[in-house]
Structures are given as C-alpha cells and as structure tokens.
N, C-alpha and C positions, 0 to 999 in steps of 0.2 A: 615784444611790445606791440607788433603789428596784430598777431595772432589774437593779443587779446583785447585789444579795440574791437577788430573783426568779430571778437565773441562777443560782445556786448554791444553792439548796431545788429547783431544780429537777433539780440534776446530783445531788443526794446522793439524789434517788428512783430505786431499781432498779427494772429492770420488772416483778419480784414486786412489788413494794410499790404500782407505780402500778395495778397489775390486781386489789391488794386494796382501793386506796381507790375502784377503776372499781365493784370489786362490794359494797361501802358505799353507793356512790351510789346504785347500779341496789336496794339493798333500803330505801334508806331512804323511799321510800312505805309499804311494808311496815310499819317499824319505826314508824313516825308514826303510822301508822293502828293498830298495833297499843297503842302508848302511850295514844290518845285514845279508843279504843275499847275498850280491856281493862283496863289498870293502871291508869287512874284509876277508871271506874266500880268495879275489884275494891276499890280504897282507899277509896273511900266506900260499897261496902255493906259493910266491915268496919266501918266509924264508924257505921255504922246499927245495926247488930248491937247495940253498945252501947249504943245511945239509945233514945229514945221519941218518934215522929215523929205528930204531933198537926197535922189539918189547920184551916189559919185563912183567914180573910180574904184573898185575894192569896199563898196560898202556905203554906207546911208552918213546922212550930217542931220544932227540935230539938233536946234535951233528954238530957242524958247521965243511962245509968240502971245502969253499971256492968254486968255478968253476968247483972242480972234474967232479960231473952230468954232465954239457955241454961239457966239452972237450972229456968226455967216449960215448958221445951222437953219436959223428962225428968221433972218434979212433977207440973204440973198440964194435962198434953195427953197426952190417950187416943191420939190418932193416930199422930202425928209417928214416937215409937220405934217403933209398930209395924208402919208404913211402912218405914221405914229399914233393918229386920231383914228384914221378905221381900225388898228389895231386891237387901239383902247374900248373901242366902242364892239367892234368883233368880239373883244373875251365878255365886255359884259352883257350882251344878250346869248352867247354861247354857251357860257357857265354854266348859268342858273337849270339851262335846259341841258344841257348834257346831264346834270346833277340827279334831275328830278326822273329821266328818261332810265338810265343809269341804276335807280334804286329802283324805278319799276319794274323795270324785267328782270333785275336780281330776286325782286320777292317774287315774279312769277314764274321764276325757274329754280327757285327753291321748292317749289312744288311738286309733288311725287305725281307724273305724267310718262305715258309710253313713251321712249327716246328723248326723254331729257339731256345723256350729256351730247348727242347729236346735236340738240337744239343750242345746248350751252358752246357748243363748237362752231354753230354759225354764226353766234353774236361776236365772239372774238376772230373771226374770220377776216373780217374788215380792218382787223390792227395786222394781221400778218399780211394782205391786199397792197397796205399802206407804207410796208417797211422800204426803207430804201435799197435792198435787194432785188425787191419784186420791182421798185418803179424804175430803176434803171434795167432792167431786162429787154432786151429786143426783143417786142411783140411779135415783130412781123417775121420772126425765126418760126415760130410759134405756129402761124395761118397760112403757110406755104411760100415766105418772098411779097403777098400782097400787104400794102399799108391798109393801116381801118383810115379812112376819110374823117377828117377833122368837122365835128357837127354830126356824124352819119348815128352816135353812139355816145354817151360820155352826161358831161354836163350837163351841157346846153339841153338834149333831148330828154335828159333824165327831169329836168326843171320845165321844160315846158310840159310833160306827162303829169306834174305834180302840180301846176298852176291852181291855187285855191280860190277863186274869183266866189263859184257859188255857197261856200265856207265864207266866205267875206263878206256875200250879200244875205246870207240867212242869220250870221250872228250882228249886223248892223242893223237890220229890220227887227232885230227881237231887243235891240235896246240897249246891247254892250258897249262901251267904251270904244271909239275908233283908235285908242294908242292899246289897247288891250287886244281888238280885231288885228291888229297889223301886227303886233308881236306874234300872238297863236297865228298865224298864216303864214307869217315869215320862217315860225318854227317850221311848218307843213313843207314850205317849198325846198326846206335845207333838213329834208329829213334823215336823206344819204347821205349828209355830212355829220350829222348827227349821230346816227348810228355810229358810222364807221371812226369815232371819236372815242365811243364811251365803252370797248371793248375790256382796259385794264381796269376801269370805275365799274364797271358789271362786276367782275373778277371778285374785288376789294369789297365791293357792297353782300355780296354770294358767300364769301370766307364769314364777314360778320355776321350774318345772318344765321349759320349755321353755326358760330359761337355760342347762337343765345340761348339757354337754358330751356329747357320744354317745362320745365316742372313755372315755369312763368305765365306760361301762357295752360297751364294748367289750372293755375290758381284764378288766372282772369279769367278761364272757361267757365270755372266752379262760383264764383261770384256773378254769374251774368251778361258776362262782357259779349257783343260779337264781334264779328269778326272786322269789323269795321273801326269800334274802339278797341280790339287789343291792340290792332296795327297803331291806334294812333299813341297808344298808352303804356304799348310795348313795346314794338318793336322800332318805330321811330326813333322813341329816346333812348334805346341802344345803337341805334347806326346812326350818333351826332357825331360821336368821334371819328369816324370814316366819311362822315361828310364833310370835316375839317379837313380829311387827311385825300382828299376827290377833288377837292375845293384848288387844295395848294398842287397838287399835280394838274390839275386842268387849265391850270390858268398859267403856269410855266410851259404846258403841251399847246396854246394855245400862241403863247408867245415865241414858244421853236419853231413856230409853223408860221408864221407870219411874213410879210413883205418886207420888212422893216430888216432882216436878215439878209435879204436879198440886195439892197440897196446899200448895206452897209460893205458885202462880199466885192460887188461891182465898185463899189470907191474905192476901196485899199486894193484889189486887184487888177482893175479894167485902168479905171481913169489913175491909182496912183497914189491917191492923195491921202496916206494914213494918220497923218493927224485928225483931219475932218471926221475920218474914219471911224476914229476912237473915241472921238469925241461922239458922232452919232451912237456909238454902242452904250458910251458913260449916260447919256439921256435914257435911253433905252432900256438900262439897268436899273439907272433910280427910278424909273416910273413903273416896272416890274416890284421893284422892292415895296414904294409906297402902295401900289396896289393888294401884294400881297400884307403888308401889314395891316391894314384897313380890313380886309377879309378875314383873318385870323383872327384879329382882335373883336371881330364882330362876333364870330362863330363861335368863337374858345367861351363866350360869355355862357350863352346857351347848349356848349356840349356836356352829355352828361357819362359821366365815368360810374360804372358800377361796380362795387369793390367783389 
C-alpha cells in the first residue's frame, strides 16, 4: 500500500515542480544557516531592547523594562542622536557621488587603452588598502621598528593638499549656487575617500557595460547619434539596473563604516549596558531599512530592464 502511494506522489510531480523542490534542497543550508544565524539572534536583541540585562553569578538576568532604552536613547545620551545624524547625512551626500564617480571611470575603462587592466587594478586597489587585514597589519614591521607620526602623512595632509578654496572662489564669482559650490568642493576635498569607496561599484558598472550589445550602439551610430547621446540614450538606460543594485550596496557599505557601530560595540562591551545596546542598533536598523526603501522605491520607478 505504501509502495503505491509512493507511485502516485511521485507521478503527480512535474519536472517544474521536482527542479523546484531539487533547488529547496540545494538552498536549504542556506536557509538554516540563515534562521540560526540571523532570525533568531534579530528576535532576541529585539527582546533585549526592551529589557535590562544585569550580569550575575553563572550568567546574565533579564528583566523587562518597557521603552526605557529608546526614550534614554534621545533624553539622556549626548552621542547616540548625534552619531546617527552625521551618519544619515554622510550616506546622503556620499551616495549620489560615489554613484556618479563609479560609472564614470567604469565607462572610461571600458575603453580600449594601453594598460587597461593595470589601470582597472588601481581603481580596485583602494578596496583591498581598505580591508580589515591590511588595517590591522603593523605598519611599523614594515618601515624598520620606526612609527609614521600621526599628521606626518594620512588624512589630515592628504586634506589640506586638496583644499578647494580657489574652486570655491571661481565657481561663486561665475554665478553658482553656494549649496551647489560647497557640495562639488566638499566632493574635491573627500576625493580619497571617494575613490577608495567605489572600487566594487567600478567592478559592477564594468561587468554591465560590457553586457551591452554593440549591435546598439551600432544602430545609434548608423542613425546619427554621437557619442554624447548614445551615452545618454544607450548606455545609461542600461546601467539603471546597477545603479539600483550600487545604490543598495553603497548605502549598507556606507552604514558598516560608520560611527554609529562604534558606539554601539563600546556600550555592550566597555560600559556593559546591552539593552541600551540593542536598542541603539534597533534605531539604527530601521533608519537603514527606511532609507533603503525610499532609495529603491525611487530608483526601481526609473530602472530600465531590456528584455
């Protein structure tokens, strides 16, 4: 009787169905690890949030404390909000220019040039600079035992070599906007941040680019087009969908990097206190989340998909 049930659940699966439940199987590592690694700890530091986590004897007490964490988040903590606002304000002038920067030099190293992937090897050079291998490495293993002097080299020196003052006084005298002067100058003095930012968005914009069909910008040759409108009538509105998809990595790579990590690391581990903790991360989440929706929902309107 068993044998022939088992023949007839087996005859009623189509081979759509059985290649959906083959690739169920093949993700459900994935999905396991993603349950025991993600959803549950997300579900208990929301319950922490709440509470008040008091270390004892053999292990922690926890104590539900209603809204306290959030309401002391924004009352009685100097930091927290005004972490959380450069943050906000960091990805939105950083985005739009890492975005723009990002697609420029992917379309100008999609061009056929002596030492191109040289070239394409320095722009991603600044994310491998960047990894947390290279920054925790002892430098001064490196320079013989001497330390580089803090100021000698770095930031500070790289920002005051970039100082745009006469950028600032030549497009104010010609008539620009002073909220449009301070954004392009602010771009200018955070150029090395910039760069060293939009190494895997170069990558991504590079791959599309060399997606897109020749016989397109064949067609735009052959009707007139230059090269100024195929770009905007080509090749653009093929790389929407990678601008959606530069957009949501930029602004998560923007928010891993932030201070706002750091403040949350030093309360749950320095001062102790992991309620406050969780709760600063649960802010920190939803204001990622609603940022990212608002982005998407912007961009998804205008990307264009070619069949």
């Amino acid at each position: 009787m068993k044998k022939v049930m088992s023949l007839k659940l087996k005859k009623r699966l189509s081979l759509k169905q059985k290649n959906a439940w083959f690739g169920v199987l093949f993700a459900m590592p994935l999905i396991l690890g993603m349950i025991m690694l993600f959803i549950l700890p997300l579900i208990q530091s929301l319950l922490y949030s709440f509470s008040s986590i008091n270390l004892i004897d053999g292990g922690f007490s926890v104590d539900y404390e209603g809204a306290s964490n959030y309401e002391s988040l924004f009352t009685s903590n100097p930091d927290y909000p005004r972490r959380l606002v450069e943050s906000i304000v960091d990805m939105i002038v950083n985005v739009p220019l890492i975005i723009i920067f990002g697609l420029f030099a992917a379309v100008l190293l999609n061009q056929r040039f002596w030492g191109r992937p040289f070239a394409r090897a320095i722009f991603f050079l600044p994310v491998i600079l960047a990894s947390s291998v290279i920054a925790n490495l002892d430098i001064s293993s490196f320079v013989g035992g001497g330390a580089i002097p803090t100021g000698s080299s770095g930031g500070d020196a790289g920002g005051n070599m970039l100082q745009s003052f006469e950028l600032k006084k030549m497009m104010l005298e010609s008539g620009f906007s002073p909220v449009i002067v301070n954004y392009i100058t602010g771009a200018v003095d955070r150029i090395y941040e910039i760069i060293s930012s939009s190494g895997v968005q170069i990558l991504i914009f590079l791959a599309g680019l060399q997606s897109i069909s020749p016989s397109l910008y064949e067609a735009a040759k052959i009707e007139g087009a230059t090269g100024y409108e195929s770009f905007w009538k080509v090749t653009f509105p093929m790389m929407t969908p990678l601008i959606l998809t530069n957009t949501v990595y930029s602004i998560i790579d923007s928010f891993s990097n932030s201070k706002v990590n750091e403040l949350v690391s030093q309360t749950a581990f320095e001062i102790f206190d992991f309620g406050l903790s969780a709760a600063m991360s649960w802010v920190y989440f939803l204001s990622v989340s609603v940022i990212l929706f608002l982005s998407v929902g912007l961009i998804s309107r205008k990307a264009f998909y070619y069949d």
